[in-house]
C-alpha positions in Angstrom: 118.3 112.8 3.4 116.4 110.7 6.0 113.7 108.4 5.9 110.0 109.4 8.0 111.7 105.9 10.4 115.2 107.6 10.6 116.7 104.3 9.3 118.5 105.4 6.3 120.4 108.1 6.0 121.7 109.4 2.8 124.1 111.9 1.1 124.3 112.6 -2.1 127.2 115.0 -3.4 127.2 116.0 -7.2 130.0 118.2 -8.3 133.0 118.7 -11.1 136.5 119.0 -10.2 138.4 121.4 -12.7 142.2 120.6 -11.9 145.3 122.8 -13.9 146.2 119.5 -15.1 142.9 118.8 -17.9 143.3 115.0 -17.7 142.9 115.0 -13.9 139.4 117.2 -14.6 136.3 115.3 -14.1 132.4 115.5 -12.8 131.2 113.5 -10.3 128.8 111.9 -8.0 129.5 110.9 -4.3 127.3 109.4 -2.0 127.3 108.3 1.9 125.5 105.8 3.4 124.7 107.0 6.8 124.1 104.1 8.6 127.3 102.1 7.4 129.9 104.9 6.7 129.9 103.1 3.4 131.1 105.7 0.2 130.8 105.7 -3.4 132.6 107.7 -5.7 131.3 107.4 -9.2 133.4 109.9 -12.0 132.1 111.2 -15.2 133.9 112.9 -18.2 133.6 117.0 -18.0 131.9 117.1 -20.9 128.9 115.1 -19.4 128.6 118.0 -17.0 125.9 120.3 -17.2 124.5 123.3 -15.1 121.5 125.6 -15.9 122.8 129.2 -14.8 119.7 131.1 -13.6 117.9 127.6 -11.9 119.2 125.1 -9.5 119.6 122.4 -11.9 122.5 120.1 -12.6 123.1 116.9 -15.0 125.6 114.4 -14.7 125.6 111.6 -17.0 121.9 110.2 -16.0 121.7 112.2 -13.0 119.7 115.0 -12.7 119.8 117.1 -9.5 117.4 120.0 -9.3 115.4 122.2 -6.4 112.5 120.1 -6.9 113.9 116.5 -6.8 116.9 114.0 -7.8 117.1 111.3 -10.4 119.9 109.1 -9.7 121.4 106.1 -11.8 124.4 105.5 -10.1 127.0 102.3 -10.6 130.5 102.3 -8.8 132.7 100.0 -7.5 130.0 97.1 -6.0 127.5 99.7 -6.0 123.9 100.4 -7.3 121.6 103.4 -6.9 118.7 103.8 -9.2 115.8 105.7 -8.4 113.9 109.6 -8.2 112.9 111.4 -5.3 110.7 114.9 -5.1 111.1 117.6 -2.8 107.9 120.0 -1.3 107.4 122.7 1.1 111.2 124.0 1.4 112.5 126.3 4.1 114.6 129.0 2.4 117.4 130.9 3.1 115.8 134.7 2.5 117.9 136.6 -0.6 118.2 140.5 -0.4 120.9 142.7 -2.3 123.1 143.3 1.1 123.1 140.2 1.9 123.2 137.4 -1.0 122.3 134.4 1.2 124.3 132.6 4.1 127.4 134.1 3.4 126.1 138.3 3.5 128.1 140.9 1.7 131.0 138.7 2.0 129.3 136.5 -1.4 129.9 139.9 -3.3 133.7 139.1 -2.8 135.7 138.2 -5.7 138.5 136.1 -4.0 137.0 133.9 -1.6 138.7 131.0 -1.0 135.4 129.0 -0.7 131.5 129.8 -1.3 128.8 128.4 0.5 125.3 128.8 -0.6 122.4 126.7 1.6 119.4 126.1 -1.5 116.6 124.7 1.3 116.9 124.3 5.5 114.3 121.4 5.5 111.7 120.2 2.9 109.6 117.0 2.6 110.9 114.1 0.5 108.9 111.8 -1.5 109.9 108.9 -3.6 111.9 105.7 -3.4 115.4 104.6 -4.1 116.5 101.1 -4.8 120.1 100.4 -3.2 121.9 97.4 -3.7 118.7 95.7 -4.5 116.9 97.1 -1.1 113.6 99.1 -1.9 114.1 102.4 0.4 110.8 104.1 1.2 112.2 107.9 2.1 108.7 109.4 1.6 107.8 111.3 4.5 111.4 112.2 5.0 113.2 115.5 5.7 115.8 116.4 3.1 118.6 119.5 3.7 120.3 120.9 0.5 123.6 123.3 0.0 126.1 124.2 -2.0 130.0 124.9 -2.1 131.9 126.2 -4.6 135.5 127.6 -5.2 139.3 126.3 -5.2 139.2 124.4 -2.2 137.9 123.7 1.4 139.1 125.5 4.2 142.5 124.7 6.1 140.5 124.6 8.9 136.7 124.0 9.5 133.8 123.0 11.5 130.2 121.9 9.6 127.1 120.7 11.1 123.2 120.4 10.2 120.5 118.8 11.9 116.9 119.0 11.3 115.3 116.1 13.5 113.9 117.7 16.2 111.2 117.5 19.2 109.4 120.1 17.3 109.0 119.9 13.7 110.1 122.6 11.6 113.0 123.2 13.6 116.4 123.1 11.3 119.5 123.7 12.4 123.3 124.6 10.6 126.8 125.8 11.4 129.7 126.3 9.7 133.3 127.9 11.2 136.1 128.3 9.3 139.4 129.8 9.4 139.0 132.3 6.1 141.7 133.6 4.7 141.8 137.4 3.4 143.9 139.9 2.2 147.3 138.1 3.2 146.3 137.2 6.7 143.3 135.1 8.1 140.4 135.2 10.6 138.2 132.9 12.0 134.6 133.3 10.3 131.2 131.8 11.1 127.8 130.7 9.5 124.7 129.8 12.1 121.1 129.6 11.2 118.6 128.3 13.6 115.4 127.8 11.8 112.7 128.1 14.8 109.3 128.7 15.1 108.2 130.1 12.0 111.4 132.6 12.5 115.1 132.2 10.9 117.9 133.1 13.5 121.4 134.4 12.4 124.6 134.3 13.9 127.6 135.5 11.2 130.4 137.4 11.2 129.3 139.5 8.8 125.9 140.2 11.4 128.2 141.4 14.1 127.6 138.0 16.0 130.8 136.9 18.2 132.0 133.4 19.7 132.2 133.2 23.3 133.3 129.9 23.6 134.8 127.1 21.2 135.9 123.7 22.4 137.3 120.6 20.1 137.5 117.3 21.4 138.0 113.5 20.0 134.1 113.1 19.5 132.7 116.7 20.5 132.3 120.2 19.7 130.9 123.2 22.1 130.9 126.3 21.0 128.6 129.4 22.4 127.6 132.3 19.9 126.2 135.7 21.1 123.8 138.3 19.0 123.3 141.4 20.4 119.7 139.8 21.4 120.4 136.2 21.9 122.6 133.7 22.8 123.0 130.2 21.2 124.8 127.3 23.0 125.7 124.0 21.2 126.9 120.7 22.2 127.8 118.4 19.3 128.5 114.8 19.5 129.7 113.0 16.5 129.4 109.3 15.8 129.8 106.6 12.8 132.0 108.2 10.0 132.4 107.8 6.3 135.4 109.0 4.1 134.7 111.4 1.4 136.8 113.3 -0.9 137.0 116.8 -0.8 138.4 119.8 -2.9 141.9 120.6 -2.9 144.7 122.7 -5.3 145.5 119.6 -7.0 141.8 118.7 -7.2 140.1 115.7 -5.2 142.6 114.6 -3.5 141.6 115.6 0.2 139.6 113.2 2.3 137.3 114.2 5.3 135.5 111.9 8.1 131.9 112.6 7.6 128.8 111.5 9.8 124.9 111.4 9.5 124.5 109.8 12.9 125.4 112.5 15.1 123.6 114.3 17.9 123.5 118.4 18.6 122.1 119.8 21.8 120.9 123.3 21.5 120.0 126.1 23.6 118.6 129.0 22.9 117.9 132.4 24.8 117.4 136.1 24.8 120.7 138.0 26.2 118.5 140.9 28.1 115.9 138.4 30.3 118.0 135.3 30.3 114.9 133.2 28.7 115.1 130.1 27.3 113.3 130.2 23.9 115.1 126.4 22.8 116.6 123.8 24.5 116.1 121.0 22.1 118.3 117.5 20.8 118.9 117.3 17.0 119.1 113.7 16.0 120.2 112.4 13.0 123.2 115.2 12.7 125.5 115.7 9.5 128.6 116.8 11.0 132.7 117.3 10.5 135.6 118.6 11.6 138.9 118.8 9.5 142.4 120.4 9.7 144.1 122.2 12.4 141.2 122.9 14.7 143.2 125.0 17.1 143.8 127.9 14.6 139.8 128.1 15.1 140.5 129.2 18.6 139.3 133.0 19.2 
């Protein structure tokens, strides 16, 4: 979530962690302060966890976390986060029976390592949120929302989002990770370029192929082709926080996470060569964990 100013930037993780061991099982909420890398981990007992099963809408302890909006009541080490926020006019990720959201047919499979689900592109947010005493105006704002679900994060992956751009209405998010699957492993991808009215995707499970994919210190390039378009992106990251993630043994993981980075995109048809995007995305959620090189194709 960012404010209409771009001067806070905010994400806010619920989850539960179910672990073999029952006394290491817990719900949670994590949040990361964009613009000071600063985290907070706040746990809750299991049994304060619950989940609607036909809606998007979650409760943990006094937090409520739905399609429509957040309510969040949140104390943690020196931290305090009080406050609700409401969400309108959300860009979706169509549904159809072949192809079950971001993922495609490849949602219908029972032993996925890891799930990803993306509930809205880019809505509106309205509201305020009092942290650590500051009143935080975030109406006006753009907001992104997904989900991930399963028994832990890939040994190897790439995740961005960005949707700050020249032209509002533009929303951007990519995902590459090494998947395993049947006993071996590929390397599997998740782009959609909201443009225009018009929702562009580049997956595995589309036929789409990566042409190029470079990992450095503080950037990422990677080129994906269609059969009718061609999408470049150069990612730049930038202030970090540390969040836990999923593992075997439960939270245990921890990733470098940023809301401060910067994607350059170009878009362009592959038969005429023209340039339908060539845009900056500010304001970029973005990381990178694991062996990157067993991403290479």
């Amino acid at each position: 979530m960012v404010d209409a100013f771009e001067r806070h930037r905010l994400a806010v993780i619920p989850g539960i962690s179910l672990c073999r061991n029952a006394a290491q099982s817990h719900a949670f909420v994590q949040v990361l302060q964009g613009d000071s890398g600063r985290t907070l981990y706040s746990r809750y007992p299991v049994a304060q966890f619950h989940a609607e099963e036909k809606r998007s809408d979650l409760t943990i302890g006094p937090n409520r976390f739905t399609s429509q909006g957040v309510e969040l009541d949140l104390k943690a080490q020196d931290w305090r986060i009080t406050g609700g926020l409401s969400f309108s006019d959300p860009v979706v990720w169509p549904i159809t029976w072949r192809a079950p959201g971001v993922m495609g047919w490849y949602a219908w499979a029972p032993f996925m390592q890891c799930y990803h689900g993306i509930l809205s592109l880019d809505h509106t947010l309205h509201g305020v949120l009092n942290i650590q005493g500051e009143q935080v105006d975030l109406t006006g704002g753009r907001g992104y929302m997904e989900k991930d679900w399963g028994c832990s994060f890939p040994s190897a992956y790439i995740w961005m989002q960005s949707n700050h751009f020249e032209k509002p209405g533009t929303s951007f998010t990519a995902s590459i990770a090494r998947i395993p699957w049947l006993h071996r492993s590929f390397t599997g991808f998740l782009v959609g370029l909201h443009h225009d009215q018009h929702l562009y995707t580049f997956a595995t499970y589309t036929g789409a192929v990566i042409e190029k994919l470079v990992v450095a210190d503080n950037e990422i390039i990677f080129i994906i082709r269609s059969s009718d378009y061609r999408l470049t992106v150069h990612a730049f990251r930038a202030l970090t926080g540390s969040l836990r993630a999923p593992a075997a043994a439960g939270m245990t993981n921890r990733i470098a996470e940023t809301l401060s980075g910067k994607v350059l995109l170009r878009l362009q048809t592959i038969r005429e060569g023209r340039v339908l995007l060539e845009q900056v995305g500010r304001q970029a959620g973005m990381d990178a964990a694991g062996d990157l090189q067993h991403l290479a194709v």
